[in-house]
N, C-alpha and C positions, 0 to 999 in steps of 0.2 A: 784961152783960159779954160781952163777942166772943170767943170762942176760936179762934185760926189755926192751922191744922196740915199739916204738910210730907211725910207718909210716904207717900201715895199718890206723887206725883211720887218720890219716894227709889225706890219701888219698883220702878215704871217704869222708873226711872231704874239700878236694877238689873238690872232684866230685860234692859235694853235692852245692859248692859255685857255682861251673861254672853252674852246673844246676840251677840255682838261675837268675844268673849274663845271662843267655841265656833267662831265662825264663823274664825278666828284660825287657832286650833289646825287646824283642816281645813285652811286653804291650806296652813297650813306641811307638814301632811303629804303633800300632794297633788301638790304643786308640785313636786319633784323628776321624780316621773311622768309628770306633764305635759311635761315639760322633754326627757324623754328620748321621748316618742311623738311629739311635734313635727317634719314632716319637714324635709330641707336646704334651702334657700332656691333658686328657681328658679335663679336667676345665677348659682348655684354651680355646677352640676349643665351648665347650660350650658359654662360655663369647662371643666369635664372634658372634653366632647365635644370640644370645639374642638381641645385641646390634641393627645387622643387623633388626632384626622383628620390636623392636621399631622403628626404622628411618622408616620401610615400614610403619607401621601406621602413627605413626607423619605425613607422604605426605599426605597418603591416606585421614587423615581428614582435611589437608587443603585444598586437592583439593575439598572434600564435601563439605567445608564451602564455597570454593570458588564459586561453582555450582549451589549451593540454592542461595548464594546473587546474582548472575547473575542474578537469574529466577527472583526473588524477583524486584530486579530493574527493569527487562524486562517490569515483567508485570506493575510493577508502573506506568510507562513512556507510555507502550502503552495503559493503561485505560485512565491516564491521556491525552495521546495527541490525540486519539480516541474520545472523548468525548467533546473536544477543537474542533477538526476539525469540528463535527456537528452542534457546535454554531456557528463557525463562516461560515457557509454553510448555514444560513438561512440568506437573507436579504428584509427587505421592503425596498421596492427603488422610488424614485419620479423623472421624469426629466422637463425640464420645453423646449418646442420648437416652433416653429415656422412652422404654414402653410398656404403658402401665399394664398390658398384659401377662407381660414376664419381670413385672417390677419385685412382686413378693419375691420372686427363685433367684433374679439375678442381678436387682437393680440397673446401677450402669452397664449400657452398651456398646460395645466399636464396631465401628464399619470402616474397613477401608477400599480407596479405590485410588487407580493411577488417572490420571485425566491429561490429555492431550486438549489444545484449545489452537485451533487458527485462524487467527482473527483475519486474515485476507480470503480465507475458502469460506469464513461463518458456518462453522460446526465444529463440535465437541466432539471427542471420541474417550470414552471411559470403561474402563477396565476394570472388572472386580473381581477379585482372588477367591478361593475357597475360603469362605467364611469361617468362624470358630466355632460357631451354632447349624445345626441344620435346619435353620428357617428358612433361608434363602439357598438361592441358586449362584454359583460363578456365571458372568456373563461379561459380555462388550457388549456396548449402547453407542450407539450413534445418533447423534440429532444433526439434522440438518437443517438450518434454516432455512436457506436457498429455495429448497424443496418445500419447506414443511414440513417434514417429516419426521419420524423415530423409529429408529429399529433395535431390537433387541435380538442377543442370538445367547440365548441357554445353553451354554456350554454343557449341562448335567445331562440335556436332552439333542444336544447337537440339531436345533431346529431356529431359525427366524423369526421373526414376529414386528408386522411395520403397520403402524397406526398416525393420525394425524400427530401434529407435536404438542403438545399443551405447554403454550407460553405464559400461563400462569402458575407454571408449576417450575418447568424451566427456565434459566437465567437465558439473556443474550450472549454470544461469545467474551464480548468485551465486560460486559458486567459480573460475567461470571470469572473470568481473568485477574482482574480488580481486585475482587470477592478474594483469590488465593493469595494474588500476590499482598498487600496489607495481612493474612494471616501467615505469609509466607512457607515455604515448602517443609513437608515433614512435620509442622507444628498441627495441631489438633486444631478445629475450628472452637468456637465455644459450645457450652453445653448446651442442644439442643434437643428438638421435639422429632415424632414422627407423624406422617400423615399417610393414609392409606386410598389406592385406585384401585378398581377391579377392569380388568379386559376378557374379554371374551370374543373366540376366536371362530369368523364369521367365514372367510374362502380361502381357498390355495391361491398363489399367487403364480403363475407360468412366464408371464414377460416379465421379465427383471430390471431391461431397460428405461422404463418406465420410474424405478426407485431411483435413480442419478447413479452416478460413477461410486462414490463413497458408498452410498448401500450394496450397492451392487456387489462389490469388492468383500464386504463384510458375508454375504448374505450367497454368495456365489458357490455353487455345487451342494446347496443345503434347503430343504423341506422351509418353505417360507409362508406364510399363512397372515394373512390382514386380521387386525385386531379393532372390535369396537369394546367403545368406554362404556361400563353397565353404570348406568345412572341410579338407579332405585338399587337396596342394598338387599340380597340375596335371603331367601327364606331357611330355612331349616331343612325343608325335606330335598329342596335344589342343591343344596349341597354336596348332597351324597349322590348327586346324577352326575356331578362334575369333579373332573381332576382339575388342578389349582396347583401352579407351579410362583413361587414368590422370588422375587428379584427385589435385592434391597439398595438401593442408591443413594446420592444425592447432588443437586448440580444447582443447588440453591443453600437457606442458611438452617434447611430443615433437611432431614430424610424422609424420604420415600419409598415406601411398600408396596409396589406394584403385582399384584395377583393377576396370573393369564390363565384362563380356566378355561377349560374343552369340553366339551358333553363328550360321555361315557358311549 
C-alpha cells in the first residue's frame, strides 16, 4: 500500500507565504519614505527656471523703458524751461520820476535801460542808451554778486570804474527779476523818486583777473580805475577841483544818480 503526503509542499508553501506576507509588511512601511526622498522630476525644475528668467526680463525691460522716458522727459522740460527762463531774463524797462531839481523846467522824467538778469551766474548786466537829457552818461553796469562787486564802464569816456557793490541800493538777482517780471516787460515801473551817490576815483587798476570773468569781459582793453563812496557831501570850492561824470540807473523801485568824479 502507497502512502501520499502533502505537508512538505504545505510547508514550503507556508514559508513561502510568510515570506511574502513579511516582505509585504516592509514595503507598506517603507514606502511612504521612499516616496518622500524621491527627488522632483527634471522637467519640473526646468519649468521653474524658465518661468523665473522670463519675469527677470519682463522687470528688466520695464525698468529700461522706464529710464529712457525719464531721460526723455528730463530733458524736454529742461530744454524747454532753460530756454523760457532766458526770455524771460531779458527786459527793456522805462520808469518815469521825479527830480526836484529839474522839476520847475521839466517835471516828469524817463530813463531807460535793457537789463539782463542770470539767476544761476547772480549778476545783473544793464545797459543804458543815450539818454534825452544831457545829465547822464550811456553806460553798461555789471554787478556781480559773486564777487561783490560793481563796475561801470562810461561809454561817453570809454573808461571803467569797479567799486564794492552796495546791496542796499541794489536789488538781489531774483528780487530784482520778480520786481520786472509782475511789472512786466516794456511797461513803465510806477512813478518814482531819485536818490543820489557820489564816487571818487582813488587808483588804476592793472590785474583784471582779479575782477572775475564778467567784469573782466566788460572792462577788457579799457582805462579801469577803483572807485571809493564819498560819505560827507562835497563843498563848493571842491567842486570846481573836480570833473564829475553822472550815470543815471536803476536796479531797484527808485533811481539812482551815481556821480564819478576825478581831481582836475
Amino acid at each position: 500500500m502507497v502512502k501520499i503526503s502533502f505537508q512538505p509542499p504545505a510547508a514550503g508553501l507556508k514559508e513561502e507565504k510568510d515570506g511574502a506576507a513579511s516582505c509585504g509588511v516592509k514595503a507598506e512601511t517603507f514606502l511612504p519614505q521612499d516616496a518622500e526622498e524621491q527627488p522632483l522630476p527634471v522637467q519640473s525644475r526646468r519649468s521653474s527656471l524658465s518661468r523665473m528668467c522670463y519675469l527677470t526680463m519682463i522687470l528688466l525691460l520695464l525698468l529700461l523703458g522706464l529710464i529712457l522716458t525719464s531721460m526723455y522727459i528730463y530733458r524736454y522740460f529742461a530744454i524747454t524751461g532753460s530756454s523760457l527762463t532766458y526770455s524771460e531774463n531779458l527786459f527793456h524797462c522805462g520808469v518815469i520820476y521825479q527830480d526836484h531839481s529839474y522839476s520847475q523846467l521839466r517835471g516828469q522824467l524817463e530813463l531807460h535801460e535793457d537789463v539782463k538778469i542770470y539767476l544761476e551766474e547772480d549778476y545783473e548786466q544793464i545797459k543804458i542808451p543815450m539818454p534825452h537829457f544831457g545829465e547822464s552818461d550811456p553806460a553798461d553796469i555789471i554787478h556781480d554778486f559773486q564777487r561783490g562787486l560793481t563796475a561801470y564802464h562810461d561809454i561817453a569816456l570809454d573808461k571803467c570804474y569797479v567799486i564794492e557793490l552796495n546791496t542796499t541800493i541794489v536789488m538781489p538777482p531774483q528780487s530784482f527779476w520778480e520786481l520786472l517780471i509782475n511789472v512786466k516787460k516794456g511797461v513803465y515801473l510806477p512813478q518814482t523818486y531819485i536818490i543820489q551817490e557820489e564816487m571818487i576815483v582813488t587808483e588804476h587798476i592793472t590785474d583784471m583777473d582779479q575782477l572775475g570773468s564778467f567784469i573782466y569781459h566788460l572792462c577788457r582793453g579799457k582805462e579801469t580805475y577803483r572807485l571809493k563812496r564819498r560819505t560827507s557831501r562835497r563843498h563848493i570850492h571842491r567842486r570846481a577841483a573836480e570833473n564829475c561824470h553822472h550815470i543815471r540807473h536803476f536796479e531797484n523801485i527808485f533811481v539812482v544818480d551815481t556821480a564819478i568824479c576825478q581831481k582836475l
